[in-house]
N, C-alpha and C positions, 0 to 999 in steps of 0.2 A: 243155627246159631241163635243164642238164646242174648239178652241182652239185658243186664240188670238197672234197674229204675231207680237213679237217684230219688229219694224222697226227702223230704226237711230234716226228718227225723237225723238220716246222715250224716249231716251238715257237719262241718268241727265248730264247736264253742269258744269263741273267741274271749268269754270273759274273762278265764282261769287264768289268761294268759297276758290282757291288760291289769289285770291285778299283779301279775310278779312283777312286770316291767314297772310299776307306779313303786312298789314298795323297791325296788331295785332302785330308782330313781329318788325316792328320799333316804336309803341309805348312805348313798353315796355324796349327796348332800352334805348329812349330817356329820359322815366320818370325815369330809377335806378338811382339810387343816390350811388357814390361813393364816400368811406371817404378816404380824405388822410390822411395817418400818417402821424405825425412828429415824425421827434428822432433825437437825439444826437449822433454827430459823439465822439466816445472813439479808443482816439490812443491804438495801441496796446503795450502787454506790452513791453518792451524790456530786454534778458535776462543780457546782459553785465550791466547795469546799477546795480550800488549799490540801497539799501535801500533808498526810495525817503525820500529827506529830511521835517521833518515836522513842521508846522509851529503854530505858536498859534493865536487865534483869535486876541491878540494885534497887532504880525505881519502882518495882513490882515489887521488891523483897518491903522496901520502910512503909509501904502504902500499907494501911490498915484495911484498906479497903477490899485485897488480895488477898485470896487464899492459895498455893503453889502448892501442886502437885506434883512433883517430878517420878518421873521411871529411867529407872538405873537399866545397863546391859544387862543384869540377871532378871530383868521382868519384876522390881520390886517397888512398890509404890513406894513414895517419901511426901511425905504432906508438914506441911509449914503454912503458920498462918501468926499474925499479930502479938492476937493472946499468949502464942507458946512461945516458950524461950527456946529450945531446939524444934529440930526437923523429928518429924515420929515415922517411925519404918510401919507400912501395911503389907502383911505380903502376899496375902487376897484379895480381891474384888470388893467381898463385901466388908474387909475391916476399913477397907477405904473410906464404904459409904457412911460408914459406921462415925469415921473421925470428921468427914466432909459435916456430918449431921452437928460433930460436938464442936466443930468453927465456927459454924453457922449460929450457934446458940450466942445471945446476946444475955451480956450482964446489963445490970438495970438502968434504964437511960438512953443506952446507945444502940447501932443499927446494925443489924448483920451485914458480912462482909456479900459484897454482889459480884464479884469481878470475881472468875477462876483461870489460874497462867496453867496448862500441861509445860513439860518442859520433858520431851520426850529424846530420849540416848538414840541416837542412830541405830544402834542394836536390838535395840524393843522391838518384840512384836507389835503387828499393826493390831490386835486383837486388844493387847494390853491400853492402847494408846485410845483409842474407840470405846472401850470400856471407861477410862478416867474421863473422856469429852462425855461418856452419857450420864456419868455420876454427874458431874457438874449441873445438866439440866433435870438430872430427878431432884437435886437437891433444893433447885430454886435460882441456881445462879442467872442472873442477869447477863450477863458477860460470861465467856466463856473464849480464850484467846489458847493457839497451841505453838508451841516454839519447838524448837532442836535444838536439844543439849549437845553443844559438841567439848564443852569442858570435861577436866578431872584430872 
């Protein structure tokens, strides 16, 4: 029986094969895709304060200060604000942002509006409703409150 001599030469190379695993590993790095949240900052409560006082949707409608956003059962945005004499229909996302942008614009002197009401239909999607809360904080809103429409 004859018995053959491992020598070095033999050996397996281990380099060729921490090289795949390295490049394997910044791939995979590179391709993950990470989501960022968004969310809303909520001041916390405060216990000394009384009972916050509550408001009706006419007081949000004469407030110059409020811009209302409402979503109807067919998922269609309706925006009202001070400046305008009527309610203006969006019936996208971004025509929304679009009008949220031209409330926000201030003629000469005075302050943009900081306070935004949703005013969302029991019927809305939650997607639609989540959409109008995120417009509000790209736009700038300081305040951001959501209610349920259960009128019409």
């Amino acid at each position: 029986m004859k018995f053959k001599r491992i020598t070095a030469e033999d050996e397996m190379d281990m380099t060729p094969m921490v090289d795949i695993v390295f490049q394997l590993l910044i791939f995979f790095m590179v391709t993950a895709s990470f989501a960022l949240q968004k969310s809303l900052e909520v001041p916390p409560m405060q216990e000394d304060e009384e009972a916050a006082q509550t408001q009706t949707i006419e007081d949000h409608e004469e407030d110059e200060n409020t811009v209302i956003v409402r979503i109807d059962g067919d998922n269609v945005f309706w925006l009202s604000a001070a400046a305008w004499n009527e309610e203006k229909e969006a019936p996208s996302v971004q025509e929304m942002l679009v009008q949220l942008r031209e409330a926000r614009q201030v003629k000469q002197g005075g302050t943009p509006p900081s306070k935004l009401l949703v005013m969302a239909s029991p019927d809305a999607i939650h997607e639609k409703v989540i959409a109008a809360l995120d417009a509000g904080s790209e736009v700038g809103m300081e305040e951001v409150q959501l209610s349920t429409d259960h009128g019409e």
